[in-house]
C-alpha positions as CSV (number, residue, x, y, z in Angstrom):
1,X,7.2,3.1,35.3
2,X,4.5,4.7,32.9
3,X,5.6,4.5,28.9
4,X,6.2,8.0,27.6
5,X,3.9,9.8,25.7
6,X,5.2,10.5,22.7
7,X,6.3,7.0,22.4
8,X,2.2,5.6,22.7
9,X,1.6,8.5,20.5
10,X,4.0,7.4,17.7
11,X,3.0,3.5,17.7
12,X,-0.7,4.7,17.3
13,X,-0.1,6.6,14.0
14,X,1.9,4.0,13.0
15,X,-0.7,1.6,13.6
16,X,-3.2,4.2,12.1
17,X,-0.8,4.4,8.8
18,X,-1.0,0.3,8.5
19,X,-4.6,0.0,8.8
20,X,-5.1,2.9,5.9
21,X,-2.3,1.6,3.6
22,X,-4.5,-2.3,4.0
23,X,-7.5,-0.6,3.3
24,X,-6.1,0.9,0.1
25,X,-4.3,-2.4,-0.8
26,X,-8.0,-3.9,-0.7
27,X,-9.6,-1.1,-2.6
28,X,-6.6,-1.6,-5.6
29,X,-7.6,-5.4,-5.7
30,X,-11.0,-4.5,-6.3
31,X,-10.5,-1.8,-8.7
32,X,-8.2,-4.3,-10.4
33,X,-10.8,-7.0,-10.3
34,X,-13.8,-4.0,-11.7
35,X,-10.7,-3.5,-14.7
36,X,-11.0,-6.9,-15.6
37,X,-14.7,-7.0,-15.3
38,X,-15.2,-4.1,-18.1
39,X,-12.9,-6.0,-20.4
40,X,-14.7,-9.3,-20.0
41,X,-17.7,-7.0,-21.0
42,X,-16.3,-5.2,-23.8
43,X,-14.7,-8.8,-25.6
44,X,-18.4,-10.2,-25.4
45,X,-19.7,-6.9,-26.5
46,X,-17.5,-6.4,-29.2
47,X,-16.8,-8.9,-32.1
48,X,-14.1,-8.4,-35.1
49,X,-10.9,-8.1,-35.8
50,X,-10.6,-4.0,-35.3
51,X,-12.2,-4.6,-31.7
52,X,-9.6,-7.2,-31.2
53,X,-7.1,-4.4,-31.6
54,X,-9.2,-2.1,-29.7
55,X,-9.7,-4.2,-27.0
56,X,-5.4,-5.2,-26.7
57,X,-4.8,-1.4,-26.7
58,X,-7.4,-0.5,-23.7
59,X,-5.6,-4.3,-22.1
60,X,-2.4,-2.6,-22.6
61,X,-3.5,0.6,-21.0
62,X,-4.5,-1.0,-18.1
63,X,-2.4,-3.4,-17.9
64,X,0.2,-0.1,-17.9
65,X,-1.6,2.1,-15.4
66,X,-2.0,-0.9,-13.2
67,X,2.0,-1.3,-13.3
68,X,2.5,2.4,-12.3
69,X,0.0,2.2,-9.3
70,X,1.3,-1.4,-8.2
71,X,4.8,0.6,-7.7
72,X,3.3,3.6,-5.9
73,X,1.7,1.4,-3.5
74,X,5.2,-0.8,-3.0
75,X,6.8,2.4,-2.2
76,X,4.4,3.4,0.1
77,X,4.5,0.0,1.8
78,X,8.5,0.7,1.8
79,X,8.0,4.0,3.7
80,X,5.6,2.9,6.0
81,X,8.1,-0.6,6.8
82,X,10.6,2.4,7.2
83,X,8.6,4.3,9.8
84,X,7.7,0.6,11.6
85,X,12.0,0.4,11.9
86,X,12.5,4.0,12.7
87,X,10.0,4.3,15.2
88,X,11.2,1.0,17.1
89,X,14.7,2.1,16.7
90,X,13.6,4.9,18.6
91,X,11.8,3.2,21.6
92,X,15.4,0.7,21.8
93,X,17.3,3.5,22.1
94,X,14.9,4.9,24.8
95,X,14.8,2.1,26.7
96,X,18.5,1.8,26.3
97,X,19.1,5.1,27.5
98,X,16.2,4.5,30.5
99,X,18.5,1.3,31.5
100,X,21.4,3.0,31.2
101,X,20.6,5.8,33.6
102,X,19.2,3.6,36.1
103,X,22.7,1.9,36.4
């Protein structure tokens, strides 16, 4: 017996959905390391007292922004963990039903 359609079809955008949320996931750790990079640039750049203060308010603005996408991306990674269960909740419950009207 062949797998359904719909089922193959689900699975693949699943799949599809994992491979884009990783790719994002590496493109925030790079953007994260490229944030880190302009403030190493800007403390060697910049010298005094006022820049210190400059330079802890830009930290704390990134360090801020960096929180807020950090939680976007968990709840994304809790949605797509949420399809995952749903979709093989789904093919149980067709297999069940598949096994049930063969008995």
């Amino acid at each position: 017996m062949q797998p359904r359609r719909p089922e193959e079809e689900l699975w693949a955008e699943q799949i599809k959905k994992e491979r884009k949320f990783e790719e994002l996931e590496q493109l925030f750790s790079k953007t994260k390391r490229a944030q880190e990079g302009v403030l190493h640039l800007f403390q060697d750049a910049w010298k005094g007292s006022k820049s210190q203060w400059r330079l802890g308010m830009i930290e704390d603005t990134m360090t801020e922004e960096w929180q807020k996408r950090k939680k976007q991306m968990f709840a994304v990674d809790d949605a797509l963990k949420e399809s995952r269960r749903a979709c093989q909740r789904e093919q149980f419950t067709s297999k069940e039903a598949g096994t049930n009207a063969t008995d």
